[in-house]
C-alpha positions in Angstrom: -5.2 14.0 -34.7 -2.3 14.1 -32.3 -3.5 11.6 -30.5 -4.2 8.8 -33.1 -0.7 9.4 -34.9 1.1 8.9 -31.7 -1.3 5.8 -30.8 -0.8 4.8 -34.6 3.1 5.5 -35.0 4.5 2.1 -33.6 2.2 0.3 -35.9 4.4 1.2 -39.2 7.3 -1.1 -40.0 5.2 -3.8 -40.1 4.8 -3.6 -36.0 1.2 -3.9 -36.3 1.3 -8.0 -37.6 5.0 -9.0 -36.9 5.3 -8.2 -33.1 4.2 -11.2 -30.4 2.4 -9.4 -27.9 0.9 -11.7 -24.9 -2.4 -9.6 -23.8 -3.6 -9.2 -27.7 -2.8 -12.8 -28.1 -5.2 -13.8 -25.4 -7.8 -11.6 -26.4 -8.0 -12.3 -30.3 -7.0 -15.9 -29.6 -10.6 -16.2 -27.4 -12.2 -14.5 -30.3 -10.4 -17.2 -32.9 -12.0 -19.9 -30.2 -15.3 -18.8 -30.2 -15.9 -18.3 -33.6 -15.0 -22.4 -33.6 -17.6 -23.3 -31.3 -15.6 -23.3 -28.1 -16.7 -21.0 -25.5 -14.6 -19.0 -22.8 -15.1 -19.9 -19.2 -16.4 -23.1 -20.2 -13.7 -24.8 -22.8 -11.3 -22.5 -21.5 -9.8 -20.4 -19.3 -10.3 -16.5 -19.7 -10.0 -14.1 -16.4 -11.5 -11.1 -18.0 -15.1 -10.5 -18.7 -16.1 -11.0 -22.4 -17.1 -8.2 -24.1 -13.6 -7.6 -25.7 -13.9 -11.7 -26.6 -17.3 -10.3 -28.9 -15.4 -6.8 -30.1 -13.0 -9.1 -31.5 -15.3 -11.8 -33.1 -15.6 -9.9 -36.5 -11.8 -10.0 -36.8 -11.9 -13.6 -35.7 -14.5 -14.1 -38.6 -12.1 -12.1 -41.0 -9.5 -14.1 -40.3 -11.1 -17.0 -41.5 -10.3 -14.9 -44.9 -7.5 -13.2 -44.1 -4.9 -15.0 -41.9 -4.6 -14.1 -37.7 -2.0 -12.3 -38.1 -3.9 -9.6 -40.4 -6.8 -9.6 -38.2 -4.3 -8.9 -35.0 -3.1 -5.8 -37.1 -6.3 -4.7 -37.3 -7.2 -5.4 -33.7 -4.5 -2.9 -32.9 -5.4 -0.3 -35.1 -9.0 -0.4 -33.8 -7.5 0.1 -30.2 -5.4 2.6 -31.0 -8.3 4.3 -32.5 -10.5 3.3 -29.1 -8.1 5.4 -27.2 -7.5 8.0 -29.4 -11.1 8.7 -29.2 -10.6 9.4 -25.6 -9.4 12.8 -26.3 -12.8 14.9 -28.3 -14.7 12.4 -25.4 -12.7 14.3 -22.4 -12.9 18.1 -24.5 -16.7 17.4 -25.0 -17.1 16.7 -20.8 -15.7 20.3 -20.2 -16.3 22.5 -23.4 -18.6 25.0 -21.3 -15.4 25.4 -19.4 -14.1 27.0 -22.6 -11.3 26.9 -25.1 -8.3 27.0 -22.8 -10.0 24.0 -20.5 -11.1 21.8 -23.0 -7.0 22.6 -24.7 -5.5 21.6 -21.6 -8.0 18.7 -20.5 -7.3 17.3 -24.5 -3.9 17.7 -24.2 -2.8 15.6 -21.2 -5.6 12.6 -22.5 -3.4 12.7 -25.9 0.0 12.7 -24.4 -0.3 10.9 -21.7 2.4 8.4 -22.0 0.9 5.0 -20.3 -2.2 5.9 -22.5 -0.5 6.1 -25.4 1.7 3.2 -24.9 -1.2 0.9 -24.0 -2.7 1.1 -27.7 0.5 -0.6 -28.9 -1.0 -3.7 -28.5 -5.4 -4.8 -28.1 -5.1 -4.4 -24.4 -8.5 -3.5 -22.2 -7.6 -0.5 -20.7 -8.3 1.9 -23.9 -11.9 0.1 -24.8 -12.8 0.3 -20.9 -12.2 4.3 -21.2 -13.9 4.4 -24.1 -17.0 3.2 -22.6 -17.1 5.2 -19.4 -16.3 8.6 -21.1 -19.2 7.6 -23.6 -21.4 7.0 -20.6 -20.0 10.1 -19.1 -20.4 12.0 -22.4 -24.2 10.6 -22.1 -25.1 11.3 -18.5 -24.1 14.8 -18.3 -25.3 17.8 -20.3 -23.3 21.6 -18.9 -22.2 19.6 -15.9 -25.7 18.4 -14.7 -27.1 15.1 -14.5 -29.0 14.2 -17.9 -32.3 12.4 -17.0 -34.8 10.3 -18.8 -33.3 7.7 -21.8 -29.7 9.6 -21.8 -29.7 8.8 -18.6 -30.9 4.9 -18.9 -28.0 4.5 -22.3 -25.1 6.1 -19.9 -26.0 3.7 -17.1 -25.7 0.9 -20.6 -22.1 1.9 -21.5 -21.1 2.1 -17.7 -22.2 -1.3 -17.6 -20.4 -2.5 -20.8 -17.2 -1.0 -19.1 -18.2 -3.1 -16.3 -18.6 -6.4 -18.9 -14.7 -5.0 -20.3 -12.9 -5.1 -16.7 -14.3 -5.2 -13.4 -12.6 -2.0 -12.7 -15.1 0.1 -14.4 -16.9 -0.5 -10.6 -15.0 2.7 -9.3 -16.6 5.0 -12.3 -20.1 3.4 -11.4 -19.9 3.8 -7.7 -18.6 7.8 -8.3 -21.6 8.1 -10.5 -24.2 6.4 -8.2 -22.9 8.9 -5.0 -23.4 11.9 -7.1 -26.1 11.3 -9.5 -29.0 11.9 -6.5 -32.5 10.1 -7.2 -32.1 9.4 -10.8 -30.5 6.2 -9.6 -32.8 3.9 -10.6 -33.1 4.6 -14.6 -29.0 4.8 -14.5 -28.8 1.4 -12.3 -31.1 -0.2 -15.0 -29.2 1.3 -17.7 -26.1 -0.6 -16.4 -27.7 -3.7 -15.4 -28.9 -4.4 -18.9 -25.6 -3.2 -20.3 -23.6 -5.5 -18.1 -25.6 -8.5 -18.4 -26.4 -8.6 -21.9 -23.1 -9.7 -23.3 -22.4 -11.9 -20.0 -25.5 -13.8 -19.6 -25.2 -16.5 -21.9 -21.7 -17.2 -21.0 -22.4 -16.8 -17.2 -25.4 -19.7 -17.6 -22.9 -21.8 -20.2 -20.5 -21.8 -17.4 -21.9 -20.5 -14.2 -19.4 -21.8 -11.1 -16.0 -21.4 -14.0 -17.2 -17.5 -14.9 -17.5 -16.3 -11.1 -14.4 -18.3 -10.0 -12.0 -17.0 -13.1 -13.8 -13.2 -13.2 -14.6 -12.5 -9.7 -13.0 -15.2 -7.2 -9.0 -15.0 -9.1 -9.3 -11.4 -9.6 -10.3 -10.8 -6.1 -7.8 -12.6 -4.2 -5.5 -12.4 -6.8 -1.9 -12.3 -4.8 1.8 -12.8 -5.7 4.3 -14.8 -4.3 7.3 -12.0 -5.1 7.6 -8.5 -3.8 4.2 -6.8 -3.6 5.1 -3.1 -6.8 5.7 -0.2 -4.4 3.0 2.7 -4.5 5.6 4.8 -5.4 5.8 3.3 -8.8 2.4 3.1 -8.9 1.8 7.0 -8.4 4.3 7.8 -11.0 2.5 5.6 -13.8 -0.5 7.5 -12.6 0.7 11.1 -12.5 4.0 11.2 -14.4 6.1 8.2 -15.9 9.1 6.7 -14.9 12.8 7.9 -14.9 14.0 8.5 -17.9 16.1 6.0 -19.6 19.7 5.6 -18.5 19.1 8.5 -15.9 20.1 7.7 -12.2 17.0 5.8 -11.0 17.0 6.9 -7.8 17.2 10.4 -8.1 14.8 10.4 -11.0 11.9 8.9 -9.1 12.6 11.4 -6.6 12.1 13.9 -9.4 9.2 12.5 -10.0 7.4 11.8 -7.0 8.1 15.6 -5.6 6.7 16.7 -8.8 3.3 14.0 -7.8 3.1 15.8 -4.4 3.2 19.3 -5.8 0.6 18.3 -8.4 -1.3 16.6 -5.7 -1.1 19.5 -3.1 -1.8 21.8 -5.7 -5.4 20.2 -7.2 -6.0 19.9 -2.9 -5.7 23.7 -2.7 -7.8 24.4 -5.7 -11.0 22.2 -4.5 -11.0 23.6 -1.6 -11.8 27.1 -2.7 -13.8 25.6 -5.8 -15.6 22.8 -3.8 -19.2 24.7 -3.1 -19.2 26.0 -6.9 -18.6 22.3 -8.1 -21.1 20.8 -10.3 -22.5 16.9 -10.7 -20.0 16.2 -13.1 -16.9 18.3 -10.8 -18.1 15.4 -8.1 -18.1 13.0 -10.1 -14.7 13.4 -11.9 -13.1 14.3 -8.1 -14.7 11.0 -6.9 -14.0 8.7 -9.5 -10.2 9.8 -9.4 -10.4 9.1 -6.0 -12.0 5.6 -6.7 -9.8 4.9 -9.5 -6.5 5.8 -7.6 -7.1 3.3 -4.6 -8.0 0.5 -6.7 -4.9 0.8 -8.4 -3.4 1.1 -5.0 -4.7 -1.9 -3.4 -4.2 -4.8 -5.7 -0.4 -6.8 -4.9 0.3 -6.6 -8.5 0.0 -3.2 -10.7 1.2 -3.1 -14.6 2.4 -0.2 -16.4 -0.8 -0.2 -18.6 -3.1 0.2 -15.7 -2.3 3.6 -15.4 -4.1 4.1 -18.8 -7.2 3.7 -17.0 -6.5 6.3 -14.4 -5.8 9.2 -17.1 -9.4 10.7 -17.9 -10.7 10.7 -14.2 -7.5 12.6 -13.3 -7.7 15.0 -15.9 -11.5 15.6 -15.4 -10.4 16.3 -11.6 -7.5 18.3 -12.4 -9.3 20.6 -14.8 -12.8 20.5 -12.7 -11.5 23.7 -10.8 -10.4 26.0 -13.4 -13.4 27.6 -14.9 -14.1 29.0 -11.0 -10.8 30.0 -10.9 -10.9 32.4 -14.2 -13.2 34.9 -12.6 -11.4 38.4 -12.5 -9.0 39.0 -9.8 -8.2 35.0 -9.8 -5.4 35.2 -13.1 -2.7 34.5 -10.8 -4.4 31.4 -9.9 -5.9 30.5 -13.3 -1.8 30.7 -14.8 -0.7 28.3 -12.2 -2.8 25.5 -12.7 -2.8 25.8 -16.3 1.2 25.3 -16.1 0.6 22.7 -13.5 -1.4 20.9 -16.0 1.1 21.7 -19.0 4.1 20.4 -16.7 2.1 17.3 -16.0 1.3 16.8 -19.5 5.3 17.0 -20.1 6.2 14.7 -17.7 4.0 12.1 -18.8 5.0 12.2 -22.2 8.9 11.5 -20.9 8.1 8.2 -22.5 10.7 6.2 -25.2 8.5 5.5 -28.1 11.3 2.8 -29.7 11.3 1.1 -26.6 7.8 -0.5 -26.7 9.2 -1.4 -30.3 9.8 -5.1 -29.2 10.0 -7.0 -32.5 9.8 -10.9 -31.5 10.8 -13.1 -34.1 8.9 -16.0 -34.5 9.1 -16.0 -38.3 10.8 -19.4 -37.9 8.0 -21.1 -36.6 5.6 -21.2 -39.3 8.9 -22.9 -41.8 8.2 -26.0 -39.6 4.8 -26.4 -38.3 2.3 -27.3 -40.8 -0.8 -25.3 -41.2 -3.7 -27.2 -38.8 -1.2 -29.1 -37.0 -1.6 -29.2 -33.1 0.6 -26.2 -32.1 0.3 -25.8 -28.4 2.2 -22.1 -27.3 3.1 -20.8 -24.1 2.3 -17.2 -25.8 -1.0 -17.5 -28.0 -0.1 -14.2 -30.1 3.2 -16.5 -31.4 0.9 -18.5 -33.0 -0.9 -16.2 -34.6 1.9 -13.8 -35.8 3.0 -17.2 -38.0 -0.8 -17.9 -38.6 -0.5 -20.8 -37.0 -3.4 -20.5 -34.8 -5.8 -23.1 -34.4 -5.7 -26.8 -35.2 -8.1 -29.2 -37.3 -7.5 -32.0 -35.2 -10.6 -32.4 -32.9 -8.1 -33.4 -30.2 -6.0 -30.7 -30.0 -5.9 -28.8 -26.7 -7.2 -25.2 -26.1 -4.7 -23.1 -24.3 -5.6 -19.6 -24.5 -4.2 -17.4 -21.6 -1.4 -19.7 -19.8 -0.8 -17.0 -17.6 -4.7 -16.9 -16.3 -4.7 -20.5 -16.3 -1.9 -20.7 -13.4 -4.3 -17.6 -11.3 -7.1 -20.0 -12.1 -5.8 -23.2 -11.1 -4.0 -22.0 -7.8 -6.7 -19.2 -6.9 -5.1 -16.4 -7.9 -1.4 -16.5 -7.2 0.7 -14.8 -9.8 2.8 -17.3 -11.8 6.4 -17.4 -10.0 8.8 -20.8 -9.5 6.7 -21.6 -6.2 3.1 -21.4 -7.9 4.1 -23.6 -10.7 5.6 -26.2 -8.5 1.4 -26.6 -7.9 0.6 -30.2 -8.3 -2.6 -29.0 -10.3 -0.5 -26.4 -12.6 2.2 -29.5 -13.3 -0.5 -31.7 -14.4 -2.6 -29.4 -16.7 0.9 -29.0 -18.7 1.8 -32.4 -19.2 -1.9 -33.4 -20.1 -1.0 -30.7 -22.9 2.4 -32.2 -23.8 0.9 -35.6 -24.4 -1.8 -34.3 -27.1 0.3 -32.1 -28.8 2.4 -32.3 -31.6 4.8 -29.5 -31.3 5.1 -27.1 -28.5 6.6 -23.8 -28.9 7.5 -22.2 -25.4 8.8 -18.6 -25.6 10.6 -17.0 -23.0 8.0 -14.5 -21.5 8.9 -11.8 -18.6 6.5 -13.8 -16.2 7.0 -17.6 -16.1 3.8 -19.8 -16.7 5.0 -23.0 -17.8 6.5 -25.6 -15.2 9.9 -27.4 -15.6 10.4 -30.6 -13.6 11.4 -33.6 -13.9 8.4 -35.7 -15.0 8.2 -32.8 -17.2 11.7 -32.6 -18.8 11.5 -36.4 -18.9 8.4 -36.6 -20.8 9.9 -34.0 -23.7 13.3 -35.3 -23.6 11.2 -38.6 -24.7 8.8 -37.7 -27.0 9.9 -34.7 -28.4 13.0 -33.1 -30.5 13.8 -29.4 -30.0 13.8 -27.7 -33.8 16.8 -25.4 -34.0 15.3 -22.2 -35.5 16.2 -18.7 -34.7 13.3 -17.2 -32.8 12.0 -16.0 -29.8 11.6 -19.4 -27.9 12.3 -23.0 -28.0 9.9 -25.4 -30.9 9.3 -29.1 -30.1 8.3 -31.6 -32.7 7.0 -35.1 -31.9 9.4 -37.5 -32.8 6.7 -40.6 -30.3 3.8 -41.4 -29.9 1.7 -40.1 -27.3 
């Protein structure tokens, strides 16, 4: 209950419809697309596997009925709900540990703050932890392997995880390295999981699917300043400095608190190792997994850490049952207040500040309904309802930020990646078959601005004067 009010709480005040944020737009808007007959990978651009493209189709239906912007309120109550669910998933891992366990192992998943904050808006990382503690949930039984058709639907959600984000590879390789020779009815499990919602978009679209899923993500790079580990560490294991403190001396705070924590779980598998069970392994080596991938990659986001939160509290709490034997209290007291301080710092998180209320109530006074809108953000176009055009000739622009990582193999937009002759000419093939463009003013740039460019507006186009959150173009030529 904790959980889902603090995942729920910045959806009141009409935050759950009114609020313009990117990710959700991207992944309702490929839902609005496909329920018109134009499929990702192949009509547009979408660097994300596409099971959360078919979570969303049902709102996408209903919003045929009741406007986008409704059915994006809904998409974020359903994710907060996805990872509030997270918590009784984690407690029902570890309830033969017993009640003071399964309390603290419940307590960090509800209050961890990048968790919490990521169900603000529909983002992946709380459906892709909802699938691997499901399989989890499935695949072990009192901290053994499960065999037989548990077994073969744990290895199904696994692979669904795997069809959410590609990160859900880390939890699968943990599981295969632990799980001894039942590997073959979990492997099947997964294959079928994983392939069943990507198959038919895989053979619609066979060389666009492994070039925008595997190839972009892969050698995805940035031409700015590679995030420090440090910050990194501190989304994993804490949050960051608190607002308006010094920054410096609060990420020292923070990081010495990350290598106690860190030192401290070290200590306590090394005298619990021998007692561990499968699933002990399994949640040691899946932090482990989890951790470097987040490690690796040029780029990390706040809401990445989301994803990092169960394996490190399944490894944290792994230990503590061996540790409550008699004679071990002192030991048992000091990781259970390791684990309370952790859950403390990473609830150090300003609720109000992920409160960011775009306006782009303007919009929708001057663009007709069905007009060509073309957006730099797609979730402005569907907080105005504005979504979606009937002319056949209107362009599909889903995810302009993918769209630059496609075209120029994976660099992150920046000033030098959309100089890219490719990236200039895919935007001005969209400004000559639109009939308004509204470009808001995202933290990332992703569209272009050169001459040809400016030219070509200055020409064809008059800028509305509204009060919103971008700029709004209306065709005043002809194409």
């Amino acid at each position: 209950m904790v959980a889902a009010f603090l995942r729920l709480y910045r959806l009141r005040f009409g935050y759950a419809h009114s609020v313009a944020d990117y990710d959700g737009g991207v992944y309702l808007g490929s839902s609005l697309e496909l329920v018109d007959g134009r499929v990702p990978y192949r009509d547009f651009v979408l660097v994300h596997p596409p099971v959360i493209t078919l979570l969303f189709t049902p709102l996408a239906l209903a919003a045929k009925a009741i406007g986008a912007a409704q059915a994006m309120g809904l998409a974020k109550i359903l994710t907060a709900l996805a990872g509030a669910a997270s918590v009784p998933l984690v407690g029902r891992l570890v309830r033969e540990r017993g009640p003071v366990v399964v309390g603290l192992a419940c307590a960090v998943t509800a209050l961890q703050g990048d968790a919490v904050a990521s169900a603000y808006s529909p983002l992946l990382e709380p459906w892709l932890v909802l699938f691997c503690l499901v399989g989890a949930v499935l695949a072990f039984d009192g901290g053994r392997v499960r065999a037989g058709r548990p077994l073969l639907w744990a290895g199904m959600f696994f692979g669904l995880a795997a069809a959410t984000k590609i990160w859900a590879l880390a939890p699968i390789l943990a599981f295969v390295l632990v799980c001894g020779p039942r590997r073959r009815t979990y492997l099947g499990g997964m294959a079928a999981g994983f392939l069943v919602p990507v198959l038919p978009f895989l053979l619609a679209a066979p060389r666009a699917f492994v070039h925008e899923v595997l190839t972009v993500q892969l050698l995805r790079t940035t031409d700015g300043p590679r995030t420090p580990e440090a910050l990194r560490l501190l989304h994993m294991f804490g949050s960051p400095a608190p607002t308006g403190a010094d920054p410096s001396v609060g990420r020292a705070a923070l990081l010495a608190g990350v290598a106690m924590i860190v030192v401290g779980l070290a200590l306590a598998w090394l005298r619990t190792w021998r007692r561990a069970t499968p699933l002990d392994r399994f949640a040691l080596v899946g932090a482990v997994l989890v951790v470097v991938s987040m490690l690796v990659p040029d780029v990390f986001y706040w809401h990445y850490a989301a994803f990092s939160t169960p394996f490190l509290v399944l490894a944290a709490v792994a230990p503590a049952a061996h540790l409550q034997r008699p004679g071990r209290r002192a030991w048992s007291a000091v990781l259970a207040l390791a684990v309370l301080g952790l859950a403390v710092a990473m609830t150090h998180r300003d609720l109000r500040s992920y409160r960011m209320l775009n306006d782009h109530a303007a919009v929708d006074a001057v663009v007709p309904p069905g007009a060509c809108l073309v957006s730099s953000e797609a979730s402005a176009a569907i907080a105005q309802d504005r979504y979606g055009s009937t002319d056949p000739g209107c362009p599909v622009l889903v995810d302009p930020f993918g769209t630059v990582l496609a075209l120029t193999g994976g660099r992150t937009p920046s000033a030098a990646a959309l100089r890219d002759p490719r990236v200039r000419g895919f935007w001005l093939a969209l400004y000559r078959r639109a009939d308004y463009l509204y470009l808001t003013r995202p933290r990332s740039p992703v569209v272009p601005s050169d001459a040809v460019l400016r030219a070509y507006l200055s020409t064809h186009f008059r800028i509305v004067p509204i009060r919103s959150g971008g700029t709004l173009y209306e065709r005043v030529d002809g194409r």
